[in-house]
N, CA and C of each residue as an Amber inpcrd file, in Angstrom:
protein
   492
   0.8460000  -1.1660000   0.0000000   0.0000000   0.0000000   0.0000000
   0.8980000   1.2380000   0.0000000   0.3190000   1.9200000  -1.2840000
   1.7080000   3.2450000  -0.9480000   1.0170000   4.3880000  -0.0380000
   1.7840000   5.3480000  -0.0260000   1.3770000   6.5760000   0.9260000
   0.1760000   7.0150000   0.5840000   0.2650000   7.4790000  -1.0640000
  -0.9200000   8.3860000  -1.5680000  -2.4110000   6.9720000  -1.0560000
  -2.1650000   5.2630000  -1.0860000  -3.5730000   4.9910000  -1.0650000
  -3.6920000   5.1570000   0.7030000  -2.9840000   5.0410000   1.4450000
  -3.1460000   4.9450000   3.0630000  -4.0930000   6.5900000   3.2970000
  -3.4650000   7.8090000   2.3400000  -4.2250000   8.9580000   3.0090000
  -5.3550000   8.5390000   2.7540000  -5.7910000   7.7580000   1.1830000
  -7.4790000   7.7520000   0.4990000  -8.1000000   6.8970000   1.6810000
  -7.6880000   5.7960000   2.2350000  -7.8350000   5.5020000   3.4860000
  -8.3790000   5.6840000   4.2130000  -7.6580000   7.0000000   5.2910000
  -7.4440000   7.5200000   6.2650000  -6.3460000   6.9270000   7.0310000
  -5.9150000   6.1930000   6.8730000  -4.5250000   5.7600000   7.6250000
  -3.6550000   6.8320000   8.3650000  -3.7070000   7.8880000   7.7740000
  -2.5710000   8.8040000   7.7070000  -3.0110000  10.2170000   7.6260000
  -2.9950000  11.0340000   9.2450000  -3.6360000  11.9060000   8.9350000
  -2.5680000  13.2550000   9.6290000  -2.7790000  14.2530000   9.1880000
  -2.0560000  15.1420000   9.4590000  -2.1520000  16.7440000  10.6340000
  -1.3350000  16.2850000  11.6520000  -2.0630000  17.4120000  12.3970000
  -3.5450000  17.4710000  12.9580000  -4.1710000  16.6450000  13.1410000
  -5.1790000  16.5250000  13.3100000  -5.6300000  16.7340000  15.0490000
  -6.2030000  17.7040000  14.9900000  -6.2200000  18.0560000  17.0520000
  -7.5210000  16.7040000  17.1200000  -7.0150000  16.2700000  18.2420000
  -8.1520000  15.2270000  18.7400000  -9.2610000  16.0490000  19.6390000
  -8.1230000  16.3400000  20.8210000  -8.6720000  17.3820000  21.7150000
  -7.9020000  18.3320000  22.5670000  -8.6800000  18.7670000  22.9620000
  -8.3040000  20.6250000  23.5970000  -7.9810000  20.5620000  25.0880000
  -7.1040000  21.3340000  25.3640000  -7.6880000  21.3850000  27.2880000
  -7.4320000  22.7550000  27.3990000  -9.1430000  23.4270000  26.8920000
  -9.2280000  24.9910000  26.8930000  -9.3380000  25.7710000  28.1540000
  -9.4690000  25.2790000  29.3560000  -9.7350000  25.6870000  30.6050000
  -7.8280000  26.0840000  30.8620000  -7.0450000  25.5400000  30.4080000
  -5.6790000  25.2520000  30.4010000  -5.1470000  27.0620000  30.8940000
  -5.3100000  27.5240000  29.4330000  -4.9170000  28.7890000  29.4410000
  -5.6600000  29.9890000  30.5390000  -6.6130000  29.4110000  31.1010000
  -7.6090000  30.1660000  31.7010000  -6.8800000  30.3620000  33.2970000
  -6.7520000  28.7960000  33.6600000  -6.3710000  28.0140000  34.8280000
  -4.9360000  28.4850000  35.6670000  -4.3470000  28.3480000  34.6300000
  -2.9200000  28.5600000  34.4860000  -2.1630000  29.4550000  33.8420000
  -0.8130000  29.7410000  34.1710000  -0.1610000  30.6470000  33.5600000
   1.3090000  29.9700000  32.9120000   1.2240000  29.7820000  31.4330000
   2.0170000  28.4780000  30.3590000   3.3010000  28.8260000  30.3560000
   4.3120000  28.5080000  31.1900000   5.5580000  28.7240000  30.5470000
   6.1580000  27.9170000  29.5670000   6.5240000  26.8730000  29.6760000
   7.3560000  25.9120000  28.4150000   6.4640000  25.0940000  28.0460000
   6.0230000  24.6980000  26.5230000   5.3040000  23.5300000  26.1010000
   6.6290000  22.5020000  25.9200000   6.2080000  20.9650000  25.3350000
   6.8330000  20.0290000  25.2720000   6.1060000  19.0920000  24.6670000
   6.4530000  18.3140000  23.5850000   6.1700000  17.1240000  22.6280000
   5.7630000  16.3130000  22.9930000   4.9570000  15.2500000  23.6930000
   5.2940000  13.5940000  24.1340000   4.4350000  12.7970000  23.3800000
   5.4930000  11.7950000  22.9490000   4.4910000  10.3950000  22.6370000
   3.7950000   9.6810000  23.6250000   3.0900000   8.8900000  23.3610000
   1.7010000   7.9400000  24.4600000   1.9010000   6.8350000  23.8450000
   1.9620000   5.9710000  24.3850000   1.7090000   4.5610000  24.5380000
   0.3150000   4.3720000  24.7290000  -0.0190000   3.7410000  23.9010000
  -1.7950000   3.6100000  24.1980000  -1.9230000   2.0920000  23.3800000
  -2.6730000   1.6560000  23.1710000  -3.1930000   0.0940000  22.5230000
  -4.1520000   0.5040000  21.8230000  -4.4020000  -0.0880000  20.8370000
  -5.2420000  -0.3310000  19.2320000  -6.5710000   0.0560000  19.3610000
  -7.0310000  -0.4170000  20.4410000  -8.5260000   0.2370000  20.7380000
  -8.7050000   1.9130000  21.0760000  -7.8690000   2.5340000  21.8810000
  -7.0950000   3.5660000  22.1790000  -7.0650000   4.2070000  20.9190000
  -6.3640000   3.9730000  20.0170000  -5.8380000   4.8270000  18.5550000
  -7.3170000   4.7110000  17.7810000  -8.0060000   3.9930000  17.7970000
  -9.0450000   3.4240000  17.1890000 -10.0260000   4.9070000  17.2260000
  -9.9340000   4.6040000  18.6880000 -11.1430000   6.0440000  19.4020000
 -10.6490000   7.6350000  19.4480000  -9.4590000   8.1120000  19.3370000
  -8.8540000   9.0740000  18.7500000  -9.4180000   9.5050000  17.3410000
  -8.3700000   8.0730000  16.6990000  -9.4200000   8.7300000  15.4870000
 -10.5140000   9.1360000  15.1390000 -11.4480000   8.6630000  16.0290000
 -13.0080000   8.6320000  15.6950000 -13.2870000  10.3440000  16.6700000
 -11.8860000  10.6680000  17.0440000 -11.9690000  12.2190000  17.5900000
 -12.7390000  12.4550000  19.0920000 -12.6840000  10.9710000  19.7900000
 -13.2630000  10.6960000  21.2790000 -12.0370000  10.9880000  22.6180000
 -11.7470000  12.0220000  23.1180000 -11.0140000  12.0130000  23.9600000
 -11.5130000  13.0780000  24.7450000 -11.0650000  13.1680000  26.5380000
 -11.2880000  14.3160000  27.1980000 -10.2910000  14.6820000  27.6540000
  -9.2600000  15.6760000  27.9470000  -8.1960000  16.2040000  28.2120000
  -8.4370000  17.0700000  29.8830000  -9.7540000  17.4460000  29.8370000
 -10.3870000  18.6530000  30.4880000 -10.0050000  18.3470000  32.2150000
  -9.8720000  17.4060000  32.7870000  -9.9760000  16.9460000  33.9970000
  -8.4130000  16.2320000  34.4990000  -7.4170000  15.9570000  33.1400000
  -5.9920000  15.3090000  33.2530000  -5.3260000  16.1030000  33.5190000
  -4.3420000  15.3170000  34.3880000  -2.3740000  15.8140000  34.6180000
  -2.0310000  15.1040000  34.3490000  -0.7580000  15.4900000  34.4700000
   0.5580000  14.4960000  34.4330000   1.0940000  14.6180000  35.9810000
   1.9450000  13.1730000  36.0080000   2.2580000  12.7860000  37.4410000
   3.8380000  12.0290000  37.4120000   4.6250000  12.2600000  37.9830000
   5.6830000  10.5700000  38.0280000   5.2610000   9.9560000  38.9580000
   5.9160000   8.8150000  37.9530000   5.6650000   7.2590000  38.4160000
   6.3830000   6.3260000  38.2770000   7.1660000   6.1140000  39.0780000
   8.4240000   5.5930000  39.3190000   9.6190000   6.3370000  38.3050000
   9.8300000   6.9880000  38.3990000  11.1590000   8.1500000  37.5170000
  10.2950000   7.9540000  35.6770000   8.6690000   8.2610000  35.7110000
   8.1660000   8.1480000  34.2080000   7.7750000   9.0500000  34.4890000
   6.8290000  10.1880000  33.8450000   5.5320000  10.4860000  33.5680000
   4.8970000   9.7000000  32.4800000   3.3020000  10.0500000  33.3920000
   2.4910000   9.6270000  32.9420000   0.9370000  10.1620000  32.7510000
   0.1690000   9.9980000  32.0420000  -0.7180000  10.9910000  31.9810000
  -1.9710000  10.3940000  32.7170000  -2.4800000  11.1110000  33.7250000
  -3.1970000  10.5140000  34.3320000  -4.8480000  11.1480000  34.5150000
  -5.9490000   9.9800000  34.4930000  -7.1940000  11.0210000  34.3570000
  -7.7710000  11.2680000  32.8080000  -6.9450000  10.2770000  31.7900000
  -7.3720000  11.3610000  30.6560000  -8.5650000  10.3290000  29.9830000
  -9.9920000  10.6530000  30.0950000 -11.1640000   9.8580000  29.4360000
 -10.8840000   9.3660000  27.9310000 -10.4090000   8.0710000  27.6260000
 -10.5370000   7.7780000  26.0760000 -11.6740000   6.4790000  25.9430000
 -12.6220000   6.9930000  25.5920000 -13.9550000   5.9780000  25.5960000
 -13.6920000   4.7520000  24.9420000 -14.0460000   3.5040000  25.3730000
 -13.7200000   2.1930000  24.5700000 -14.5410000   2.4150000  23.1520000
 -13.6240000   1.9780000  22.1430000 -13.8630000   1.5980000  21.1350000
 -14.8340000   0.6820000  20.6890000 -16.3470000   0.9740000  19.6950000
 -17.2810000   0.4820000  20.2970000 -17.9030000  -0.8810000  19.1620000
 -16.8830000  -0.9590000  18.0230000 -16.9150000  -1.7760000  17.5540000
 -15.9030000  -3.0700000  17.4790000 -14.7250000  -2.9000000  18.9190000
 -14.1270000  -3.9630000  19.1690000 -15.3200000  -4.8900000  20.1790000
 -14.6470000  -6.1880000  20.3350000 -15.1780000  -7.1970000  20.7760000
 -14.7860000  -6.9440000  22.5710000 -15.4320000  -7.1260000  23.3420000
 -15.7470000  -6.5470000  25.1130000 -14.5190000  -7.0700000  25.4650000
 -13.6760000  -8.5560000  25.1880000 -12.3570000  -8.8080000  25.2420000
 -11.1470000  -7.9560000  25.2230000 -11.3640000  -6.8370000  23.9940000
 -10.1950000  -6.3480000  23.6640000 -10.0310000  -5.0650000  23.9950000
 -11.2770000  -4.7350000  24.7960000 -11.6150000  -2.9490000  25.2870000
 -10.5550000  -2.9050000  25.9730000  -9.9100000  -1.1680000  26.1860000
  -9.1140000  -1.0500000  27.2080000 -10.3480000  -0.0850000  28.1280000
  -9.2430000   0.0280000  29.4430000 -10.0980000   1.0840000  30.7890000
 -10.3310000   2.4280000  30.4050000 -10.8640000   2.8000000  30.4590000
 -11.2300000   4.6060000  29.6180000 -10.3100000   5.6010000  30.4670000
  -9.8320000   5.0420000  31.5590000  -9.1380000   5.9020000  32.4750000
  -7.8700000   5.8490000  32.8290000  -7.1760000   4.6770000  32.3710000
  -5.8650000   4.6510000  32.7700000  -5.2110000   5.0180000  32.4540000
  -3.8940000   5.0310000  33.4740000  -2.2620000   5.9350000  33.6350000
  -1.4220000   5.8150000  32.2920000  -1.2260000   6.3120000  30.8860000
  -0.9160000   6.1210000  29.8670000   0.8820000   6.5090000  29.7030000
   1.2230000   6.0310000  29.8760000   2.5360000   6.5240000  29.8660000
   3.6340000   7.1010000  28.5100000   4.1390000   8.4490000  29.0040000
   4.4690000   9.6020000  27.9830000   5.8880000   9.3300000  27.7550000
   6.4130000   9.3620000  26.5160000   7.5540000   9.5120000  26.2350000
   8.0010000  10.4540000  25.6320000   9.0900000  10.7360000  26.8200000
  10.0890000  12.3550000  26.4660000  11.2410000  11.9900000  26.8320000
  11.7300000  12.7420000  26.3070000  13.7700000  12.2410000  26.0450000
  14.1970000  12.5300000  27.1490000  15.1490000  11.5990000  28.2970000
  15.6080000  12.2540000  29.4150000  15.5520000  13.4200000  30.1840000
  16.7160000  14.1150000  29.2810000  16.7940000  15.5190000  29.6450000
  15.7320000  16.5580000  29.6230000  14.2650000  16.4170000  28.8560000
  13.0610000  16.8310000  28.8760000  12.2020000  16.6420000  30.4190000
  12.3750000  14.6710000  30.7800000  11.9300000  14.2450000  32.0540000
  12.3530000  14.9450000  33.2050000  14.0260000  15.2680000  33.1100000
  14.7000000  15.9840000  34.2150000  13.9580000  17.6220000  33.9210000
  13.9880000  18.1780000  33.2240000  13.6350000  19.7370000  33.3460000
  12.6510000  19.5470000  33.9700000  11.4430000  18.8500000  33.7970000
  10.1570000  18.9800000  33.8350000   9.7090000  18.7180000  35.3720000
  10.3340000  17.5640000  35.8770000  10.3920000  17.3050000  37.2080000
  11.0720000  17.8600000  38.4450000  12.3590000  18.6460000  37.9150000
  13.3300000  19.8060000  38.5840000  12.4040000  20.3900000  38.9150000
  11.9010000  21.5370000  37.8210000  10.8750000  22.0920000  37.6610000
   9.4920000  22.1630000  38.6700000   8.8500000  21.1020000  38.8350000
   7.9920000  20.6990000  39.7370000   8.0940000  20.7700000  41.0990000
   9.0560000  19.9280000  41.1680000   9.6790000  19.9160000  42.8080000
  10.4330000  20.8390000  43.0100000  10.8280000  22.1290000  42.8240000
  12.2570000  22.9700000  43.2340000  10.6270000  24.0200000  42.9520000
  10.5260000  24.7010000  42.1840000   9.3850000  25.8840000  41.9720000
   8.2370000  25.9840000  41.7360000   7.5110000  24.8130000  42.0700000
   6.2130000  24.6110000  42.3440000   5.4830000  24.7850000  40.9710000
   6.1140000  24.2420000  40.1900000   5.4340000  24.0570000  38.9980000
   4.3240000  22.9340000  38.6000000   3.3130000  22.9180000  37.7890000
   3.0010000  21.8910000  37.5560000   2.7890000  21.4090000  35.6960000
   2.7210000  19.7110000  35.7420000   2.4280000  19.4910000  34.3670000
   1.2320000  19.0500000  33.8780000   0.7450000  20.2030000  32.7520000
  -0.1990000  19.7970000  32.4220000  -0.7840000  19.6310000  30.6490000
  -1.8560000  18.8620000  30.4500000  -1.7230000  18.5920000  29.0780000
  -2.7320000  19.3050000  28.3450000  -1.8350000  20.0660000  27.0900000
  -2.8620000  21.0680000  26.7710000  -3.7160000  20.8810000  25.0510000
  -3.0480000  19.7250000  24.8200000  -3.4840000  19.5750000  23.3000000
  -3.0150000  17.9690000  23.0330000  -4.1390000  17.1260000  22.4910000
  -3.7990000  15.7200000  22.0500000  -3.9010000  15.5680000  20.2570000
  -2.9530000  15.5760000  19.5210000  -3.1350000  15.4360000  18.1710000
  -2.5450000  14.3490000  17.1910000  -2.2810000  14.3320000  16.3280000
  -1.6410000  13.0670000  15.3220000  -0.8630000  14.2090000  14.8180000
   0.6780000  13.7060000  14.9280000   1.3630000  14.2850000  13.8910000
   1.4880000  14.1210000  12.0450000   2.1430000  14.7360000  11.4410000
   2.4170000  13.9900000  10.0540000   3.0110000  12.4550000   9.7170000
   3.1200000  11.7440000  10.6650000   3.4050000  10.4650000  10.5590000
   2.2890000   9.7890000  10.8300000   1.3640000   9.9920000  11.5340000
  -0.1180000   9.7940000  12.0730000  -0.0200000   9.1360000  13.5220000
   1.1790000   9.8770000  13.8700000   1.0660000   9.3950000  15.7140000
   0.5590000   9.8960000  16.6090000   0.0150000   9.3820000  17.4020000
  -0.6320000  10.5870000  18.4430000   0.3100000  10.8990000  19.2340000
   0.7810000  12.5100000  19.7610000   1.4200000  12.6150000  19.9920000
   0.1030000  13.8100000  21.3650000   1.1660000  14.2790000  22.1970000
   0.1900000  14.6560000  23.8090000   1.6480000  16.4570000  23.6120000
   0.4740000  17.3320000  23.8650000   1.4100000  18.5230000  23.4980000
   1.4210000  18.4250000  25.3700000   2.3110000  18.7360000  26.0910000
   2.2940000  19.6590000  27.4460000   3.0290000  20.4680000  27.8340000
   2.4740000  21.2580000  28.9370000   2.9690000  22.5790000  29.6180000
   3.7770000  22.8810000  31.1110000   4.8700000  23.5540000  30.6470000
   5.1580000  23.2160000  32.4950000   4.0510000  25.2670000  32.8150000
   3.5220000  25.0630000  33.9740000   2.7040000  26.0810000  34.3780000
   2.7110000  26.3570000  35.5770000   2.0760000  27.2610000  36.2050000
   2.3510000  27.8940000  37.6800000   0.2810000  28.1350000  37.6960000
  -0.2760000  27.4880000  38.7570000  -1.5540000  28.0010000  38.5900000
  -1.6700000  29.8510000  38.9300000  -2.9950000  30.0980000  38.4480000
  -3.2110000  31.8520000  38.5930000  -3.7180000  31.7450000  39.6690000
  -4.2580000  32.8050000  40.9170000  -4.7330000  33.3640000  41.3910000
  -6.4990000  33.1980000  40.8110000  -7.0800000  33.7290000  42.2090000
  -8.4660000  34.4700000  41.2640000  -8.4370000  35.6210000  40.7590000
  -7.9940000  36.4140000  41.1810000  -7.6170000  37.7930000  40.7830000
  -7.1690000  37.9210000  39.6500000  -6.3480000  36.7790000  39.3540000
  -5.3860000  36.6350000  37.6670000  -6.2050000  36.4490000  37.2460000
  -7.0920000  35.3170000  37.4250000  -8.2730000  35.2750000  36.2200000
  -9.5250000  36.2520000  36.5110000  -9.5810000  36.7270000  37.1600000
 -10.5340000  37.8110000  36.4920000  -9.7220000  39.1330000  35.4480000
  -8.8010000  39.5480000  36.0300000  -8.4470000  40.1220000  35.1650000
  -7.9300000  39.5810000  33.7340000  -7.5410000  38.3930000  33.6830000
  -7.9640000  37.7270000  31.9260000  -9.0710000  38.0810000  31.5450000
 -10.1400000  37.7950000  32.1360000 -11.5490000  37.8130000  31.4340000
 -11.9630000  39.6550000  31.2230000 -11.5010000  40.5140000  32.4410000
 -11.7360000  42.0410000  31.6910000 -10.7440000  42.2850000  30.2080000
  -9.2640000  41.8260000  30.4700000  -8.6970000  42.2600000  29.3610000
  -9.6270000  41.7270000  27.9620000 -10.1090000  40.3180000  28.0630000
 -10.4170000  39.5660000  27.2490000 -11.8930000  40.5360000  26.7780000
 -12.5980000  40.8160000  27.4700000 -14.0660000  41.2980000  26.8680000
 -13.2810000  42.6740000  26.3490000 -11.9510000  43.6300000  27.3950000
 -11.9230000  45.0230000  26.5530000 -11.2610000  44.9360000  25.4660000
 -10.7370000  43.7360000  25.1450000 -10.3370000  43.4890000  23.9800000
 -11.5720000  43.3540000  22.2890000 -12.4490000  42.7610000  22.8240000
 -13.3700000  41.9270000  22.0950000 -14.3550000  43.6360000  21.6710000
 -14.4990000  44.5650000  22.9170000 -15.2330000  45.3790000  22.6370000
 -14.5140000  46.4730000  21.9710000 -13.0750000  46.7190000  21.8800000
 -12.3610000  47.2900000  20.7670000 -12.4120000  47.0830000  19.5950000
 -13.0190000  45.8040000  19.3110000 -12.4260000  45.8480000  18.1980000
 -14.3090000  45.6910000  17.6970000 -15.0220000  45.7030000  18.5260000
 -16.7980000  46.1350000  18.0600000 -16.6630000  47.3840000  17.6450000
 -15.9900000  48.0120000  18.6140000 -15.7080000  49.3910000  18.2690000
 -15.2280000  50.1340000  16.8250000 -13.8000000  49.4150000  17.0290000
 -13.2380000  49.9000000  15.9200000 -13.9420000  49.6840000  14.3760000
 -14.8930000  48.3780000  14.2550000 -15.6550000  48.1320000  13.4680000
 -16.9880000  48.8680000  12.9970000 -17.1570000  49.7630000  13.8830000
 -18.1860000  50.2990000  14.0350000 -17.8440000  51.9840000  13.1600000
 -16.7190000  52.3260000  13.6170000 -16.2710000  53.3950000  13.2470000
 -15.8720000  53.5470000  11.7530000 -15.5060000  52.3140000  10.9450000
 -14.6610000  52.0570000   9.5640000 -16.2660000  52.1790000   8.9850000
């Protein structure tokens, strides 16, 4: 099967966001993103594709010198056989290159950082790959003032539309 019939397919998809964790930016304040692959099983990739995932409620955690992503809803796949389902909830474990594991966990434990996952997608190879963030949570105060900048933003530009 060459490339061009796998896209006619779908085999092979590009960039494709599965899902979001839009509360992310709200929640938190993003300093460094970071790449990771997931280990997941066939039923797992199955339900991605079909664009079934929840991000909204996950972290990341170590586990035994890993991270791992923990919390993240991927609904069983509903045309495998009840044998081959995986748990919709389990600890999926992320792969990042050493020296990524060490920043990230320094990080955590030394300045009270935390990791969290802000985007699940397929790269151009069609892997799912888990985008995350090292972050510092906001205040309430921080987030309200997001949400004024955010509306005096939105009403500038009613404005400015109004005026042209």
């Amino acid at each position: 099967m060459t490339k061009k019939d796998k896209k006619k397919v779908g085999l092979i998809s590009t960039n494709k966001t599965v899902a979001d964790n839009r509360r992310a930016n709200f929640d938190y304040a993003i300093e460094d993103k970071f790449e990771a692959g997931l280990v997941l099983v066939g039923t797992e990739v199955k339900s991605l594709r079909h664009g079934q995932c929840m991000l909204a409620e996950s972290h990341v955690a170590e586990k035994d010198g890993e991270l791992h992503l923990l919390n993240a809803h991927i609904p069983e796949y509903q045309q495998a056989g009840h044998l081959m389902q995986h748990d919709p909830r389990r600890p999926r474990k992320l792969l990042l290159k050493k020296k990524e594991v060490g920043k990230l966990m320094g990080a955590v434990t030394r300045e009270g950082y935390t990791i969290i996952p802000i985007r699940l997608y397929f790269d151009k190879k069609g892997l799912a790959k888990l985008e995350v963030a090292l972050a510092k949570g906001k205040k309430q105060h921080d987030k309200r003032e997001a949400i004024k900048q955010k509306d005096w933003a939105r009403d500038k530009q009613r404005i400015l539309k109004e005026n042209q």
